[in-house]
C-alpha positions as CSV (number, residue, x, y, z in Angstrom):
1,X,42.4,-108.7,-177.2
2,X,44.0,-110.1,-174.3
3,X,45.2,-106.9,-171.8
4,X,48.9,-106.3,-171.3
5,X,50.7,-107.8,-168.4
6,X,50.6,-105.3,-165.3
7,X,53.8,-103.5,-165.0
8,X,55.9,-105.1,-162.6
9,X,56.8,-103.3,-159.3
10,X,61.1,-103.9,-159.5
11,X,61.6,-103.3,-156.0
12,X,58.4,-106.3,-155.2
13,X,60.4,-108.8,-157.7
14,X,63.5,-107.9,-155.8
15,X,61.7,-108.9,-152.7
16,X,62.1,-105.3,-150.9
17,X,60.1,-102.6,-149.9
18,X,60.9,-99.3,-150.3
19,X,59.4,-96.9,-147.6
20,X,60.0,-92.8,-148.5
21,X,59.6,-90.1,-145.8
22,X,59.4,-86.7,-145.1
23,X,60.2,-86.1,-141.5
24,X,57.7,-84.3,-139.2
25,X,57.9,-85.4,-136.6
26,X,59.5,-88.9,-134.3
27,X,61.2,-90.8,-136.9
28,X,59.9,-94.1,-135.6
29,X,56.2,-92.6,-136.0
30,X,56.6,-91.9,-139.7
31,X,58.4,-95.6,-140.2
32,X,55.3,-97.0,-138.8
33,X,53.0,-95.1,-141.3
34,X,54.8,-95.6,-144.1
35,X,55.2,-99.3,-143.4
36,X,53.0,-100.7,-140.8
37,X,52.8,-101.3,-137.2
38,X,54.7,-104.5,-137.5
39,X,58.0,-103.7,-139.3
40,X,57.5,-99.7,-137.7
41,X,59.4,-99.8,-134.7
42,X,61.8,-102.4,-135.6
43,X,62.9,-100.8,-138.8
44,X,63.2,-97.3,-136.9
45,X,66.2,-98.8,-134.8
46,X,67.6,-100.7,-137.6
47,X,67.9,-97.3,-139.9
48,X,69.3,-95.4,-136.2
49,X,72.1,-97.5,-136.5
50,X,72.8,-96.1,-139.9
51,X,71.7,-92.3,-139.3
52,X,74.0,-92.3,-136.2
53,X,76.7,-92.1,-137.7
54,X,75.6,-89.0,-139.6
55,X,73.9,-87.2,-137.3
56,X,72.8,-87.4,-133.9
57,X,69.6,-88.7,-132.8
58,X,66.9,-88.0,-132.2
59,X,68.2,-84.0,-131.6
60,X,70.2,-83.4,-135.2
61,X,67.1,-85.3,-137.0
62,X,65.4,-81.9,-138.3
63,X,61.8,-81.4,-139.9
64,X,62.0,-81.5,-143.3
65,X,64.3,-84.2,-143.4
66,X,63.8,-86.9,-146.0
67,X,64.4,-90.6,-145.3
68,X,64.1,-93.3,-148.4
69,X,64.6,-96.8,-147.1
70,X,65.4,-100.0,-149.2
71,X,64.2,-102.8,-146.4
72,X,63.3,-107.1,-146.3
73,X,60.8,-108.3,-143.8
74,X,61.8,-111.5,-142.1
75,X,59.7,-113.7,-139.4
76,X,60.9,-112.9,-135.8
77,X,63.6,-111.2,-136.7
78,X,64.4,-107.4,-137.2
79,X,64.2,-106.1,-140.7
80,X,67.3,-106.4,-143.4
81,X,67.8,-102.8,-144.3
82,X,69.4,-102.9,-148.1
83,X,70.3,-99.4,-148.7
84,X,69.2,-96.0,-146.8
85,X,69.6,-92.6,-148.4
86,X,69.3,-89.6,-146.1
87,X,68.7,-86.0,-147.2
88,X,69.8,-83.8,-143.7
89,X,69.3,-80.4,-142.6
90,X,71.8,-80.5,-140.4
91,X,74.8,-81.1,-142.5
92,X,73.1,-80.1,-145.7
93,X,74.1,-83.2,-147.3
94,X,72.5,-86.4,-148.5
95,X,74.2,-89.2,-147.0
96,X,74.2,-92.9,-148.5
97,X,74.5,-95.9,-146.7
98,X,74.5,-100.0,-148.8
99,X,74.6,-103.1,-147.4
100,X,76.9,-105.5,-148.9
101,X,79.0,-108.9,-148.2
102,X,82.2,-109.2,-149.9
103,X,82.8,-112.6,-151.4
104,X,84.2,-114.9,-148.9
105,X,83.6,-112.9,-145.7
106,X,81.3,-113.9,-143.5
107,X,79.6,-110.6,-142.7
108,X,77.7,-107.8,-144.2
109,X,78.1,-104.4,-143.5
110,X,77.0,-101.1,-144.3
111,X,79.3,-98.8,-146.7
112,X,79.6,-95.8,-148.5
113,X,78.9,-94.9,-152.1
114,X,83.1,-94.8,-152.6
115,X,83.7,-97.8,-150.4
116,X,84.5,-97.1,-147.4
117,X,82.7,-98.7,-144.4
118,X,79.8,-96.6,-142.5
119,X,80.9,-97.6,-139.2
120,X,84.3,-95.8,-137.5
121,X,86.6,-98.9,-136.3
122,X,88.5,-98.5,-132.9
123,X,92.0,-99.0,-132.6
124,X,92.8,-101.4,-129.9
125,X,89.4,-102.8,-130.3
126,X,88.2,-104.5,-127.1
127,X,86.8,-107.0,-129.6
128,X,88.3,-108.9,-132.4
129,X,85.8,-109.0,-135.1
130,X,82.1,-108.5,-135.0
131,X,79.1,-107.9,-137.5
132,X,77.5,-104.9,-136.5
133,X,77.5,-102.2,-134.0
134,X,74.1,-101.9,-132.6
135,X,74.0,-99.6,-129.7
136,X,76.3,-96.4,-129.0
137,X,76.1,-93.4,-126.7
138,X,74.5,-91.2,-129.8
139,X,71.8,-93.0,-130.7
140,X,69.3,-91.8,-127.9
141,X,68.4,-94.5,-126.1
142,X,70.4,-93.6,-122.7
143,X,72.9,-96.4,-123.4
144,X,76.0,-96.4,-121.6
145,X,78.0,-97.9,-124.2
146,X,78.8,-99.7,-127.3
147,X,77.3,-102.6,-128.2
148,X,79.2,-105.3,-130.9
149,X,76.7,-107.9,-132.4
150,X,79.3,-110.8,-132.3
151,X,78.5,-114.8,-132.6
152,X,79.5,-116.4,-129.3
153,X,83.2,-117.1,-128.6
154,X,84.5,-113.7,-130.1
155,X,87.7,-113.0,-128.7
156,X,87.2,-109.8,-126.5
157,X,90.8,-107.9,-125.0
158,X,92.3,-105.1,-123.2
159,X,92.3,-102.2,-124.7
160,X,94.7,-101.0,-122.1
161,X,96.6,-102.1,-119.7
162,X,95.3,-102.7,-116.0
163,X,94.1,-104.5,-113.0
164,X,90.9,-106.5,-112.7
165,X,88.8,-105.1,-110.2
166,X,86.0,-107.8,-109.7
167,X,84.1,-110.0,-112.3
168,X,80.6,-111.3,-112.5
169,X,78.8,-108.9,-110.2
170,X,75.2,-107.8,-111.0
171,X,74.9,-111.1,-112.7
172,X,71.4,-111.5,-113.4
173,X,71.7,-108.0,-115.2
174,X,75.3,-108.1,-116.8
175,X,75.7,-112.1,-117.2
176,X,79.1,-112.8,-117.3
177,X,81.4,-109.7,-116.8
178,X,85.1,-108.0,-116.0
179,X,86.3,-104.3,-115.4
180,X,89.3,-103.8,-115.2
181,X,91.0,-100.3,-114.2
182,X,93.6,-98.9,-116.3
183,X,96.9,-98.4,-114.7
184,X,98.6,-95.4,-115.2
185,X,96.8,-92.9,-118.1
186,X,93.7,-91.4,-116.9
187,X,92.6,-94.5,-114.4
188,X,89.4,-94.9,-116.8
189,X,87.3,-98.3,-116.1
190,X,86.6,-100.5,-118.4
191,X,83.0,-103.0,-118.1
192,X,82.7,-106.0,-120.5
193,X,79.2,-107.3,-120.2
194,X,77.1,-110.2,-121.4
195,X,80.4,-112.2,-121.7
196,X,80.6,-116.0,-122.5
197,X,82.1,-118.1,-119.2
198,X,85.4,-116.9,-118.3
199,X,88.4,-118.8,-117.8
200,X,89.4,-119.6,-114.3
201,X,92.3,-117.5,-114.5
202,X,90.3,-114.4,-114.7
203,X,90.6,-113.5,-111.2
204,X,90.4,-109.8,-109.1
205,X,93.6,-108.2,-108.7
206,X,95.0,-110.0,-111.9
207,X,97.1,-107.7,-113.8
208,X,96.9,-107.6,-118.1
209,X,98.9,-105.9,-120.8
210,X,97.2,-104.2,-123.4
211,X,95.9,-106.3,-126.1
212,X,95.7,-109.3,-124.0
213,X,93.2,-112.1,-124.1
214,X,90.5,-111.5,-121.5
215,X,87.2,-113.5,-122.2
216,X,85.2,-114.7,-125.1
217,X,81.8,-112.5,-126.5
218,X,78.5,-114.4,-125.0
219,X,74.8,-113.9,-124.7
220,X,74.7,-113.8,-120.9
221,X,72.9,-112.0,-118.2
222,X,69.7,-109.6,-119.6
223,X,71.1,-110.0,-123.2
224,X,68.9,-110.8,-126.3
225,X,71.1,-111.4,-129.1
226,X,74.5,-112.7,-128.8
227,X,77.0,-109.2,-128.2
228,X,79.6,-107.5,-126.2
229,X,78.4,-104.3,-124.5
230,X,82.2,-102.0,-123.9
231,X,81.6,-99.6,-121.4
232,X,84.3,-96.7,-120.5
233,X,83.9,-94.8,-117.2
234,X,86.1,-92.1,-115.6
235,X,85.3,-92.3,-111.7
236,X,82.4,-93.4,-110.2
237,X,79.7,-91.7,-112.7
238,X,81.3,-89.9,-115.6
239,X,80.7,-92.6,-118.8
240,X,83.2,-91.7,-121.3
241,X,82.3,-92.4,-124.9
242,X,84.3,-95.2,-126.6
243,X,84.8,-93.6,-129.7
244,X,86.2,-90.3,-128.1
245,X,88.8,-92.5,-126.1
246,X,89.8,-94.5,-129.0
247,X,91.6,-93.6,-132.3
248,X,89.5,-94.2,-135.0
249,X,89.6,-95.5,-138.6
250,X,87.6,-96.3,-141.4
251,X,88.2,-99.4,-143.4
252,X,87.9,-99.4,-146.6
253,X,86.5,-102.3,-149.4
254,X,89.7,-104.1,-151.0
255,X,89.8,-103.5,-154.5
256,X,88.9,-107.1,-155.7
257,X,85.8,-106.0,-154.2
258,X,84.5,-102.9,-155.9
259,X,83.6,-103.7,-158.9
260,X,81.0,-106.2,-157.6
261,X,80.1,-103.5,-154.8
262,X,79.5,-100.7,-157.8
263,X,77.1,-103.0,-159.5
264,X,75.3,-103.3,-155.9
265,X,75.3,-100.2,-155.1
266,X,73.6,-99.2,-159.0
267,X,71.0,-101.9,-158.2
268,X,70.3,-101.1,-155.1
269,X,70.1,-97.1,-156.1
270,X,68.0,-97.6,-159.0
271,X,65.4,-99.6,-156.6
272,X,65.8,-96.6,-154.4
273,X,64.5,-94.3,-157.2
274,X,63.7,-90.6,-156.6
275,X,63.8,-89.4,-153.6
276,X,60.8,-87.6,-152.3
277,X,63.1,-84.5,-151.9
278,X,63.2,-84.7,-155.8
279,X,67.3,-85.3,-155.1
């Protein structure tokens, strides 16, 4: 008799991996043994950027903590995380993050079960669009600000108005760059770093409006992937966070779009499976 076919492994013919965890201890430590020492520490900072916005990290990421992880290996490059589901002492919730391109934009990003994005917007952006952020003062790398993975030639503005102080200082370190000093307000300082080649009106003592044109996103200085780094300082050495300063929104999937993100986030949830929490 010929033997039946061997079950198939849904989350293998989806092309995935699914990695569950109970945390004990560092989170990028239990990554690495529930993957391997390639994907490990690469997928540990692609699921921060998630859990960050939950909790923060590493201090609110408690022991007993579970962590289920829907992830795509690709060749020199970081991990596609699909979906992360996140059981948490802290708040006593289990939080839900998918990954998910609406048709005709040009971006994925990560969302919650009803739809809205995972990521707080700022109003008065100093950016206009980006993909991802990938760096921000809660994540627990001793990062002084907020970090937009943005292609090359993103338009990047004042989020107040001001006065240039100087440009391209530090170069080797910040590539292209600008602060600018608010006038009037609090007198914070703004830094835009790793900027594309500014225009040769961009000059120190310049005065701009809020809202106005400064550069364009680049991939200078001691940058490895195209982004802006927005950094807020009050004085010489307080760093204010970004998302404290700003007003804040959350934007939400239009509604031509959830049905197709509903059927995503069911596939993506039954791939997921039980959690090893049993939740």
């Amino acid at each position: 008799p010929v033997a039946p076919p061997a079950p198939t492994d849904p989350v293998k013919a989806a092309g995935l991996e699914r990695v569950s965890i109970r945390i004990e201890g560092p989170l990028e430590t239990a990554l690495v043994q529930a993957s391997d020492a390639t994907v490990g520490p690469a997928l540990a900072q692609v699921v921060t950027r998630t859990l960050v916005w939950w909790v923060r990290v590493p201090g609110e990421i408690l022991r007993g903590d579970t962590l289920d992880v829907l992830f795509q290996r690709r060749p020199n490059e970081e991990p596609l995380v699909y979906a992360v589901r996140f059981v948490s002492g802290k708040t006593g919730q289990t939080h839900r993050a998918y990954r998910f391109t609406p048709a005709g934009e040009a971006n994925a990003r990560y969302y919650l079960p009803g739809g809205d994005e995972l990521e707080l917007r700022m109003e008065k952006s100093p950016i206009d669009s980006y993909e991802q952020i990938t760096s921000l003062l809660r994540d627990g790398r001793g990062h002084k600000g907020v970090d937009f993975r943005a292609p090359v030639g993103t338009t990047v503005r004042a989020p107040f108005a001001g006065v240039i102080k100087r440009k391209n200082w530090n170069f080797g370190s910040n590539g292209n760059c600008i602060e600018l000093v608010e006038t009037g307000g609090k007198g914070r300082r703004a830094l835009f770093l790793h900027l594309a080649e500014l225009p040769k009106s961009i000059q120190a003592g310049m005065r701009v409006n809020a809202g106005q044109v400064l550069a364009q996103s680049g991939n200078t200085g001691h940058s490895f992937a195209p982004h802006l780094h927005y950094q807020l300082m009050l004085g010489e050495n307080r760093v204010l966070d970004p998302f404290d300063q700003h007003k804040t929104f959350r934007a939400s999937l239009a509604a031509a779009h959830k049905g197709a993100f509903d059927t995503e986030v069911q596939r993506l949830d039954g791939l997921l499976g039980t959690s090893v929490a049993g939740k």
